[in-house]
C-alpha positions as CSV (number, residue, x, y, z in Angstrom):
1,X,29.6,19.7,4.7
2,X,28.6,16.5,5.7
3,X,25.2,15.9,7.6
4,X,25.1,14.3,11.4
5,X,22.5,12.6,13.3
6,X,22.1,14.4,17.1
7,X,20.9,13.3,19.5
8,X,17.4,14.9,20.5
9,X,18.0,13.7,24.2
10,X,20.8,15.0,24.6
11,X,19.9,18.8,23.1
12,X,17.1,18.5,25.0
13,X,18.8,17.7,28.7
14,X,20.3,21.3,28.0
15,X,17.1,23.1,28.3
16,X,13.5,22.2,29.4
17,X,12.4,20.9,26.4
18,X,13.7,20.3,22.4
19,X,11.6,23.3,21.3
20,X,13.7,25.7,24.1
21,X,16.9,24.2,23.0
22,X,16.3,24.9,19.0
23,X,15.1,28.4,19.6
24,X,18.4,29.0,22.1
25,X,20.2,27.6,19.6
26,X,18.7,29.5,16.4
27,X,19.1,32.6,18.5
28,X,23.0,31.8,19.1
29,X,23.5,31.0,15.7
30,X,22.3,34.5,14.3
31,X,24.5,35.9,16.8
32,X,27.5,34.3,15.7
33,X,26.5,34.7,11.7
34,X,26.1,38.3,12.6
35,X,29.7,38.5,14.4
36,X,31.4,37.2,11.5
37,X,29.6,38.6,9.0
38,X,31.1,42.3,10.5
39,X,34.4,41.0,11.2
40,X,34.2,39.9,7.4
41,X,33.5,43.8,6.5
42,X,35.6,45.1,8.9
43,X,38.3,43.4,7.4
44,X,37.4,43.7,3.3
45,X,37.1,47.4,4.5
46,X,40.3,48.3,4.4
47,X,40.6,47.5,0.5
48,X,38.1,50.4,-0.3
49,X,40.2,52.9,-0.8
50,X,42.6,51.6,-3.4
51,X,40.2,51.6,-6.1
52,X,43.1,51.8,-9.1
53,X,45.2,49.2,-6.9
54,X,42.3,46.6,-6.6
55,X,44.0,45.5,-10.4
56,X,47.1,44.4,-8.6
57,X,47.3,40.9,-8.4
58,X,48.8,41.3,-4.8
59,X,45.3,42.9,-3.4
60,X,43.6,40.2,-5.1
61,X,44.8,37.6,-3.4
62,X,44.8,39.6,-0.3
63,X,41.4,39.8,-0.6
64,X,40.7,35.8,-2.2
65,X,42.7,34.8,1.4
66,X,40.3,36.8,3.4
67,X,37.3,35.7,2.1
68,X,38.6,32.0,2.0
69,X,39.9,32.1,5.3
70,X,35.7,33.0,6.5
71,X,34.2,30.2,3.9
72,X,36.0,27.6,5.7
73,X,35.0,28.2,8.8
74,X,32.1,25.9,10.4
75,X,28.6,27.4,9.4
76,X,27.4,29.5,12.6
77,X,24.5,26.6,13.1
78,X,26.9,23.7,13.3
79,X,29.2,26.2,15.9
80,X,25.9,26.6,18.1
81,X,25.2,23.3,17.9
82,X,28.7,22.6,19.8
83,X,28.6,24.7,22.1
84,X,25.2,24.1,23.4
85,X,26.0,20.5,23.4
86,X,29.2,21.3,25.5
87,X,27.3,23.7,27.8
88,X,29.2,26.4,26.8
89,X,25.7,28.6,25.9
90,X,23.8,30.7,28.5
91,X,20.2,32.0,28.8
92,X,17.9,32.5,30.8
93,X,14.0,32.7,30.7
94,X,12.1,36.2,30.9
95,X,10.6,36.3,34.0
96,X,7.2,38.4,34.8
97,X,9.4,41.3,36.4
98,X,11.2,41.5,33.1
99,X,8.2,41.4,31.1
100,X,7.0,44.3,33.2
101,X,10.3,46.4,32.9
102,X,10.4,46.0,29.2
103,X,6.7,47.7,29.2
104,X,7.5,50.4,31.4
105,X,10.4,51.7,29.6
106,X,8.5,51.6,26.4
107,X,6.5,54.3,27.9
């Protein structure tokens, strides 16, 4: 993985301010790191079963192409990186009346 220069301005015309656009962005990143993380065990899942198969060599490699297929995929920060520079995120701030909705239900 090799390392790139941003550009700050640029992060930052996507949001009010650099610190909005990092935590939008940290926020989308967990989101995608959690999505692949249970497509990853949705899909190793299916070897479970086959406990005295796993020594075949043809469920090893099964299993090598799956989890090589999700290690060369871009890291989940570079991915929400992209797409916020693109403009392909959405958010929106709380407002007050959400603030006030999220109290009332926690009663």
């Amino acid at each position: 993985m090799s390392i790139k220069t941003l550009d700050v301005d640029a992060l930052a015309a996507h949001a009010d301010n650099i610190y909005e656009a990092v935590a939008v962005m940290s926020k989308r990143a967990r989101q995608i790191a959690s999505a692949t993380k249970s497509e990853l065990d949705n899909k190793l899942a299916y070897f479970e079963g086959f406990e005295p198969e796993l020594e075949d060599p043809r469920f090893q490699e099964e299993q090598a192409r799956i989890s090589i297929e999700f290690e060369t995929r871009p890291s989940p920060t570079e991915t929400a990186v992209e797409e916020m520079l693109s403009g392909d995120v959405y958010y929106r701030q709380a407002t007050d009346e959400d603030e006030d909705q999220v109290e009332e239900d926690e009663f």
